[in-house]
N, C-alpha and C positions, 0 to 999 in steps of 0.2 A: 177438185175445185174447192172442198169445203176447207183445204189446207194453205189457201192462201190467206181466206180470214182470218185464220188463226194464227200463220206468219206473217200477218201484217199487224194485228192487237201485240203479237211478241216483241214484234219491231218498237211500234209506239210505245210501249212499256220503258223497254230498253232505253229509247230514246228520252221518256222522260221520268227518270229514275236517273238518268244520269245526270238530266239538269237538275231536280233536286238536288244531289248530291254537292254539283257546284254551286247552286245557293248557298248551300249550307257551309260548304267552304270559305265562300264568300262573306255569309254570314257572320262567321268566326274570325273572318281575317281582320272584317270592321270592325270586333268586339275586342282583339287581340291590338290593332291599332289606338281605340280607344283609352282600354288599358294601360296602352303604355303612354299616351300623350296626358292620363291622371295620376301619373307613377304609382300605380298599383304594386309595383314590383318593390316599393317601399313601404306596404303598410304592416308588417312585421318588423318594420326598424326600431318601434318603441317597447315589441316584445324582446328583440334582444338587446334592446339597452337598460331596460327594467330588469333583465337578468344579470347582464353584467354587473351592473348597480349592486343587487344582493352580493352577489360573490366579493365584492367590494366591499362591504355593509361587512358582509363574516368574517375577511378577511380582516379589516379592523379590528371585530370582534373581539378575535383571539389574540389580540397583540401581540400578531407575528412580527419579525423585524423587516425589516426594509429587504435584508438576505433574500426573504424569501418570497418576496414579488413574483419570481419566476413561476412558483406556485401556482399563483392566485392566475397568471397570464397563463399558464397550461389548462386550469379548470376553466376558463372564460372560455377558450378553447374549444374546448372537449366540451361545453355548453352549448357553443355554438353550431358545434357539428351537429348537436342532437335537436337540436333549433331548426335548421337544416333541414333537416328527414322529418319534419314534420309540418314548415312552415316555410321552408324555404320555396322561394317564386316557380320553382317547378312542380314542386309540390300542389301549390295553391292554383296556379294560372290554369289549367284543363277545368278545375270549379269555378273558375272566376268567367272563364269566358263562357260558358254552358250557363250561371246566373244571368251573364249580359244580353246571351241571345236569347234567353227564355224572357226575360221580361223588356227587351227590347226589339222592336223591327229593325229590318236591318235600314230602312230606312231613316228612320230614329237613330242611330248609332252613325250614319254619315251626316246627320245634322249636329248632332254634338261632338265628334272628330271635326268638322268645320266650326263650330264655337268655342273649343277649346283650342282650336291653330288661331283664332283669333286673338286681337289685342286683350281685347276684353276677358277672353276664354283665360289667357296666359294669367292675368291680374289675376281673378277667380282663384285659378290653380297655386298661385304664390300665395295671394291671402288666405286662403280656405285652412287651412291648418293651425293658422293665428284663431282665425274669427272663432272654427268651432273650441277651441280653447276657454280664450274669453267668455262664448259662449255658456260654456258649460260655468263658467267661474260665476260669474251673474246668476244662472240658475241655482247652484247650490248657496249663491250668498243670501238668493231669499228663501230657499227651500228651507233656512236655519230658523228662519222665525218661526215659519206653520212646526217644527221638531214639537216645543212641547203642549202644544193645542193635540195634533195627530197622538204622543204619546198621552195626555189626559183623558182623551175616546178611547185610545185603546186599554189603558186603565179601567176608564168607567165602565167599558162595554165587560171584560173580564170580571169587574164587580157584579155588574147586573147579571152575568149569566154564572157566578157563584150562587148570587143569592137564588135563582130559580133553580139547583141543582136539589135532587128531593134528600 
């Protein structure tokens, strides 16, 4: 007798261990959706075009001839392969969705897959790359004034704590 309670907690167990398991699948499926409706699968693009850019940049450098383009197109190459294995979308996607469901419900995560299939969502997603741009541009156009205030404390402060050094 005492072997059925114990095959009946095993059951329940079983039974919901395995619905966790499908949340959790679940969970990821909305975070992998989301993903891809933010094109995450493109935010390594400006790493390999800031590489390529260099190899471009050396290639100049050396005032190779035109001949040897081919060159410079083998190393961008062989750059990006190595870009790849370290950033490329399969690489990153298993981190990316484990960041999304860790600080997102999954509930949260079909509320913003339904904002981002939105008119509004779409806009967002096309501007959002301008704006934080510009963003940033604005920000460092006034972070240039506070430069030599910030450097004049950190001056002063290296003076003041010269002079109390014994």
């Amino acid at each position: 007798m005492s072997r059925i309670p114990a095959l009946c907690i095993a059951a329940l167990m079983a039974v919901g261990s395995t619905q966790v398991l499908a949340d959790a699948r679940s969970h990821a499926a909305d975070a992998e959706r989301f993903l891809q409706l933010a094109n995450a699968d493109k935010l390594a693009v400006p790493v390999y075009a800031q590489v390529q850019q260099m190899f471009a940049q050396r290639f100049a450098e050396t005032k190779a001839p035109e001949s040897k383009k081919a060159v410079l197109e083998s190393y961008q190459a062989k750059a990006n392969a190595e870009l790849d294995k370290a950033v490329g979308w399969d690489k990153l996607k298993p981190d990316m969705v484990k960041l999304y469901t860790s600080n997102f419900s999954e509930q949260e995560l079909k509320d913003l897959i339904a904002f981002y299939q939105s008119p509004l969502g779409q806009k967002v997603l096309k501007q959002m790359p301008a704006l934080t741009a510009q963003s940033a541009q604005i920000t460092q156009a006034k972070l240039e004034s506070a430069v030599p205030a910030v450097n004049k404390l950190l001056s002063d402060m290296g003076n003041e704590l010269g002079a109390k050094k014994p």
